[in-house]
C-alpha positions, 0 to 999 in steps of 0.5 A: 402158242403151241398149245402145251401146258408148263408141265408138258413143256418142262416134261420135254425139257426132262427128256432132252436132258436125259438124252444128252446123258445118254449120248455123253455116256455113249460117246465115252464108251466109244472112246474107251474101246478106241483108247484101251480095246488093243489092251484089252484083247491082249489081256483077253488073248493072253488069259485064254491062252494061259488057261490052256497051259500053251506057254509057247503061245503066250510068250509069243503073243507077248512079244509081238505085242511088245514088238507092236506097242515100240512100233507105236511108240516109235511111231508116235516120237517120230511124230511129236519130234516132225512137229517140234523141229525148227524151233 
């Protein structure tokens, strides 16, 4: 055998289950910044701007974001109607 007692072995299967957690709540935070960081800038953005009482600046930045957020929307119905034509 390898020489470990029950203990050490199972001490061993403690450790990799809190690895696997771990790398679980990792990858979700990944996924979180991919998924919401764009919104999250522009939130960031947008209140750093309107705490310096810079409303042209603000209204600006919310209208090339809007303009981005239809691009991608534009982007993403052109995309679902390429996969759906021909039926």
């Amino acid at each position: 055998m390898n020489g470990k007692t029950p203990k050490e072995r199972q001490r061993g299967a403690v450790m990799m289950e809190y690895v696997i957690v771990a790398v679980l709540i990792a990858a979700a935070c990944v996924l979180g910044v991919v998924m919401f960081g764009r919104s999250i800038l522009y939130a960031f953005d947008t209140g750093a701007r309107g705490a310096t009482a810079d409303s042209a600046a603000v209204k600006k930045s919310q209208e090339a974001y809007r303009k981005q957020l239809d691009q991608d929307s534009q982007a993403a119905k052109d995309y679902h109607d390429s996969m759906h034509t021909g039926k």
